[in-house]
C-alpha positions in Angstrom: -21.6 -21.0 16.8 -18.7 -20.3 14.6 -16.2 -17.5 14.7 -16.7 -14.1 13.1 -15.1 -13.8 9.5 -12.3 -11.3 9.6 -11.6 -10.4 5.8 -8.0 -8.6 4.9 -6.0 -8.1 2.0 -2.9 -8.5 1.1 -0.2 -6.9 -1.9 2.6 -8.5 -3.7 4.9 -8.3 -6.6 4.4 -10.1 -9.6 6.2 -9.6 -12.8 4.6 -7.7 -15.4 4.7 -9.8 -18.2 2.8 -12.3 -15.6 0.7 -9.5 -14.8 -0.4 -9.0 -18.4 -1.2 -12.9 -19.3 -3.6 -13.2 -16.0 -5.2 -9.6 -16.9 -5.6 -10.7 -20.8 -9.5 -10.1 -21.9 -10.4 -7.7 -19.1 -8.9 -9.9 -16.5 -10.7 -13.7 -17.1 -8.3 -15.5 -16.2 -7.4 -14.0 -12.5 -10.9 -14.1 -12.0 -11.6 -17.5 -12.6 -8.4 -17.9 -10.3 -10.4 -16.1 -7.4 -13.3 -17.6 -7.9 -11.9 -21.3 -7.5 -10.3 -20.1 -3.8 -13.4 -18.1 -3.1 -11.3 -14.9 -2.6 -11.1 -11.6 -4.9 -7.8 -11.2 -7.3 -7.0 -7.9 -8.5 -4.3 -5.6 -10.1 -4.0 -2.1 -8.3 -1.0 0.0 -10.2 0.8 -0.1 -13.4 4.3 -1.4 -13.2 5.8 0.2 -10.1 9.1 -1.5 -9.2 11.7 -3.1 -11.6 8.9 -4.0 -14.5 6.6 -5.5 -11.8 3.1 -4.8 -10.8 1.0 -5.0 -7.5 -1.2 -7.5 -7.3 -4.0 -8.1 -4.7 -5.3 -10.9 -3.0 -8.7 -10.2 -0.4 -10.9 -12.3 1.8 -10.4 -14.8 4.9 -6.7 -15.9 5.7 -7.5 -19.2 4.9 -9.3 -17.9 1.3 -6.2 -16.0 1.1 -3.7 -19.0 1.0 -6.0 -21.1 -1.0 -6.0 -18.2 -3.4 -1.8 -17.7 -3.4 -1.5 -21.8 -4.0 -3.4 -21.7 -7.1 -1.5 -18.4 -8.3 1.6 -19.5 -7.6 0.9 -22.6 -9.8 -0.3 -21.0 -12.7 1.9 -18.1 -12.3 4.8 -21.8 -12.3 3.3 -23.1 -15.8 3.4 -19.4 -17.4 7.2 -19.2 -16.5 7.9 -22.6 -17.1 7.7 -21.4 -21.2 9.7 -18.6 -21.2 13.5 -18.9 -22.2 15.8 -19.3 -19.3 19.5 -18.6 -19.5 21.5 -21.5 -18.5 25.4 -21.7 -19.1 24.2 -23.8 -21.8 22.8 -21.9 -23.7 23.8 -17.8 -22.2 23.8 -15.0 -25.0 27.4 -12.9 -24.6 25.6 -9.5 -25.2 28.2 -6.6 -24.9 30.8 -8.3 -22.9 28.1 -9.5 -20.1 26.0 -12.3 -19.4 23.3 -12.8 -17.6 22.4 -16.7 -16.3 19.5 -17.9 -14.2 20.3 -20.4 -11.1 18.6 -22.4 -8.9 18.4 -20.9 -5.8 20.3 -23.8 -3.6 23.1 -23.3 -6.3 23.4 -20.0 -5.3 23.8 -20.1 -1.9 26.5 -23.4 -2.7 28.1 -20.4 -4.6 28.0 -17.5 -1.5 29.0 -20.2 1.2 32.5 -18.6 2.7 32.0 -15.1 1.5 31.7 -16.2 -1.8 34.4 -17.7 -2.1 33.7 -20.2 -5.2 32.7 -17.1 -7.2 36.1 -15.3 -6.2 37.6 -18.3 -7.7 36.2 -18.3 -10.7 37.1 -14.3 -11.3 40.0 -14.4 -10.4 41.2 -17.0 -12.8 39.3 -15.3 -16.1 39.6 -11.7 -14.7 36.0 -11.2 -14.4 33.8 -9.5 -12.4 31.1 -12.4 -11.1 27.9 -11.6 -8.5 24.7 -12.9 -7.5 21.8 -10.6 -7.4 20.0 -10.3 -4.4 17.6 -12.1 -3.0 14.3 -9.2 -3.7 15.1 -9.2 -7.1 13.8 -12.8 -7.7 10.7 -13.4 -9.4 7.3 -14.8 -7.5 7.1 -18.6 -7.5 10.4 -19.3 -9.5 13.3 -20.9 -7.3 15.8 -18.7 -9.5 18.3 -16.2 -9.4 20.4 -14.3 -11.7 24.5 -14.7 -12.1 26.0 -11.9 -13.5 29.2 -12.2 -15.1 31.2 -9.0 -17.0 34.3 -8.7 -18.7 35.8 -9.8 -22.3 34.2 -11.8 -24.4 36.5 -14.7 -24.1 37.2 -14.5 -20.2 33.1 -14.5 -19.9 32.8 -17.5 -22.0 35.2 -19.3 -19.9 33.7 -17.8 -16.8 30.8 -19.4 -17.8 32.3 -22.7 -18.4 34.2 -23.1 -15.2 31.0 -22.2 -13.3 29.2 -25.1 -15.8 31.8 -27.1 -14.2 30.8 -26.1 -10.6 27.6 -26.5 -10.7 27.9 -30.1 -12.6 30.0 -31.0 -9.4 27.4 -29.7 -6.9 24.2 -31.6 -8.4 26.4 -34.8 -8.2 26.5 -34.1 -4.3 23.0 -35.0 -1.9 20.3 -32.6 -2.9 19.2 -30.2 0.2 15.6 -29.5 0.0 15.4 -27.0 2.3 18.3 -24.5 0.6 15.9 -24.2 -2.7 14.1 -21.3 -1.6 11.3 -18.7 -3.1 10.7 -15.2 -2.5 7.5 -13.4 -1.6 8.1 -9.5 -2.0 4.6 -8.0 -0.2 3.9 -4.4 -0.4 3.0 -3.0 3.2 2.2 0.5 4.3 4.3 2.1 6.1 2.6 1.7 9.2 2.0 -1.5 8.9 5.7 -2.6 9.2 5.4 -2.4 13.0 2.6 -5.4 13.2 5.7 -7.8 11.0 8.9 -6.6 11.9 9.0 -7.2 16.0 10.5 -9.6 18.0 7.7 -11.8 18.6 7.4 -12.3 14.2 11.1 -12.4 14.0 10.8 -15.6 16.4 8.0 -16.9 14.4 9.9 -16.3 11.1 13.0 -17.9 12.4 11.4 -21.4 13.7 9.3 -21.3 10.3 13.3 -21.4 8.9 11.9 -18.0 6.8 14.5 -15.4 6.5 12.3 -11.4 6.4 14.4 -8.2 4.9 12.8 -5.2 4.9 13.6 -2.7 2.4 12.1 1.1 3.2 12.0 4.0 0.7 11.7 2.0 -2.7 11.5 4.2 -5.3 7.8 4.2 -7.3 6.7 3.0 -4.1 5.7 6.2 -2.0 4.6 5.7 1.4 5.4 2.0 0.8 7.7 -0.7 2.4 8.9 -3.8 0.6 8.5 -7.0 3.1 10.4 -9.4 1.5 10.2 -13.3 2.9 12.7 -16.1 1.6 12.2 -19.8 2.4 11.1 -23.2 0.9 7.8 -22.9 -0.3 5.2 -24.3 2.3 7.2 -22.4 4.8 6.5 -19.3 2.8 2.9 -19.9 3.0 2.9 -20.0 6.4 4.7 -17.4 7.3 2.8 -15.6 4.8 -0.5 -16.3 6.5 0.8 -15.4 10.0 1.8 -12.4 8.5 -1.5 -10.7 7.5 -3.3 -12.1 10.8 -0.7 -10.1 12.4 -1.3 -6.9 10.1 -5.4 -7.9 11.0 -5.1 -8.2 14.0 -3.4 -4.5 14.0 -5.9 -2.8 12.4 -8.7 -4.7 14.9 -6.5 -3.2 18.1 -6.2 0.4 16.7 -10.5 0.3 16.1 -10.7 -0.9 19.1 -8.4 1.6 20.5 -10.4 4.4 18.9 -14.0 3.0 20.1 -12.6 3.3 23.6 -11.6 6.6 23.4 -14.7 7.5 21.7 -17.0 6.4 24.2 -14.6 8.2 27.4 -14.8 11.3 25.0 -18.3 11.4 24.9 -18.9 10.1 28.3 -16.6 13.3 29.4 -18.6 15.6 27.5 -21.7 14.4 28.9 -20.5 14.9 32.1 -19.2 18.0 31.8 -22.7 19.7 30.0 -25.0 17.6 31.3 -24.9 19.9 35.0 -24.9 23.2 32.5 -28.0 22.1 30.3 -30.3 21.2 33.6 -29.3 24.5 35.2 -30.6 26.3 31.8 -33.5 24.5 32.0 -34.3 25.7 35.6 -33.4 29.1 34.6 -35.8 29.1 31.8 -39.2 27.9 33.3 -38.7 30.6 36.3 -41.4 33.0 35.1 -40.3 36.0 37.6 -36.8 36.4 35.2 -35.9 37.5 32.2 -34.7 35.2 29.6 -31.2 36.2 27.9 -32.7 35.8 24.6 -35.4 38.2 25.4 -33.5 41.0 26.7 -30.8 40.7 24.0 -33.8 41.7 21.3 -36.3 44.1 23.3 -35.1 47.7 23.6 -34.5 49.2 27.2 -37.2 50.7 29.6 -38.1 54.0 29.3 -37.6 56.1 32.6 -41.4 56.8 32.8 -42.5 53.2 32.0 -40.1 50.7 33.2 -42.0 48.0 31.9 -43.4 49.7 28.6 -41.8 48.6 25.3 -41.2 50.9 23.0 -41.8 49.5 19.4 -40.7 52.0 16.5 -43.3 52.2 14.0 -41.9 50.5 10.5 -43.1 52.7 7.2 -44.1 50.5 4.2 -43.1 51.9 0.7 -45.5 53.5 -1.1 -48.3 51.0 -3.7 -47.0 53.3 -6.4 -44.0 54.7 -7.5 -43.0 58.5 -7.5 -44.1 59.8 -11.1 -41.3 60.7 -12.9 -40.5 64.2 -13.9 -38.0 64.7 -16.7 -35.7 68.4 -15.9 -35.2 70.5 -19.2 -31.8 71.4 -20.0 -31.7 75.3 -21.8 -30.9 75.3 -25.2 -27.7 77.1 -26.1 -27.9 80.4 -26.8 -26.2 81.8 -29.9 -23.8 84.3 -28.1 -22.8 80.9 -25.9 -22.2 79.0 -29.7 -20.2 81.9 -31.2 -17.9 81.8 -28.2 -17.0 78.4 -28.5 
């Protein structure tokens, strides 16, 4: 026989212009995403946390990872239009630019405290930093340089980091440093089942680096699980994430059935000797029963045993006729006096 299906859910970030494509005519197309992993896709908020939405993803772990492979890959091709700042082609928009990188790039750029990007600042007196890692977007290898200053020392900013990064794609490529970034939305007191030693030595042979990021504003009673690592290693980790949160939630019922049945088992115990003794009590025909004495009145002196009944008067069939008074008439002496 096979196992017993545990179903679970789990809730990410997606950006909400990607949000609004899959939901287009009353959500079609994340449905016909769902059905083709045999799991159930659905948006749960509006936009919550810098212009993204929650998005939710139910059924099996195993229908759950079939369903994030074939989001991630549409959610690839949707991205894959949209403009992308490159030091190619970067808009200067009020002395600041803003250019995507790959993610590899980036961390050839933060090796030695960042000491490439010091470089470049300090020779064009600009101010030049990497955002962090939770503000990448779902199934893009990207994130966003931010340079600030003139006009001219960001334009050559820009071009001494084109040069930089022309250098580094000449070098040996590094699969393993192009990383994605899965931001989940956990309850608060689900943070405990993920963030633990025994997940935090899982994470770290899966090469998956976890931050955890508590009190996010829009998010109330919410923690933002963020994982970081190449992309099949994401999945996994992924996956051995919500078993853990499952597998949670299936101790803590567990927990509660137990104490159920030693509560009930208690109060069986404790009653059981009262009821049977109330019984006993009851069927004795010599005594009195409590409930009896409470409603019949005492014995009289003369008859102990005699009960006294007082007689109850029905109202009358008919009603008392009515009979109008007559107020006098005021005299004329009375009139002239007032």
């Amino acid at each position: 026989m096979g196992e017993a299906k545990s179903y679970t859910k789990t809730f990410m970030l997606v950006p909400g212009d990607v949000a609004q494509i899959l939901n287009a005519r009353s959500g079609t197309e994340l449905k016909e995403l769902a059905r083709s992993a045999s799991c159930l896709m659905y948006l749960v908020d509006a936009h919550v946390y810098k212009d993204c939405r929650i998005l939710c993803v139910s059924g099996t772990p195993r229908q759950i990872d079939d369903g994030m492979h074939v989001l991630v890959a549409r959610i690839q091709e949707i991205l894959r239009d949209k403009y992308t700042a490159t030091f190619e082609t970067v808009k200067y928009m009020h002395d600041k630019s803003v250019v995507h990188i790959r993610s590899d790039f980036a961390a050839y750029l933060l090796e030695h405290a960042s000491a490439r990007l010091q470089q470049v600042a300090s020779a064009t007196h600009t101010r030049v930093y990497i955002k962090e890692v939770e503000e990448m977007v779902m199934a893009l290898p990207m994130r966003r340089l931010h340079i600030t200053g003139t006009a001219d020392n960001v334009k050559a900013a820009c071009n001494r980091l084109h040069q930089v990064q022309a250098a580094y794609e000449a070098l040996p490529a590094d699969p393993s440093r192009l990383v994605y970034a899965l931001r989940l939305v956990l309850l608060d007191r689900d943070v405990m089942d993920v963030d633990n030693s025994r997940m935090s030595a899982m994470y770290q042979e899966l090469r998956v680096e976890a931050k955890v990021l508590r009190s996010v504003p829009n998010l109330p009673q919410k923690t933002l699980f963020v994982l970081t690592g190449t992309l099949e290693n994401l999945y996994a980790a992924h996956t051995a994430s919500i078993k853990a949160i499952s597998t949670g939630y299936e101790r803590v019922r567990l927990r509660k059935e137990q104490r159920d049945r030693e509560y009930a088992a208690e109060q069986a115990l404790r009653y059981g000797d009262k009821k049977t003794d109330y019984i006993e009590y009851a069927r004795h025909s010599s005594r009195e029963r409590s409930t009896t004495k409470a409603i019949l009145p005492p014995p009289s002196s003369s008859s102990p045993l005699a009960v006294h009944v007082t007689p109850v008067v029905p109202p009358p069939t008919t009603p008392f006729p009515y009979q109008p008074v007559l107020a006098p008439m005021p005299s004329a002496w009375t009139a002239n006096e007032c």
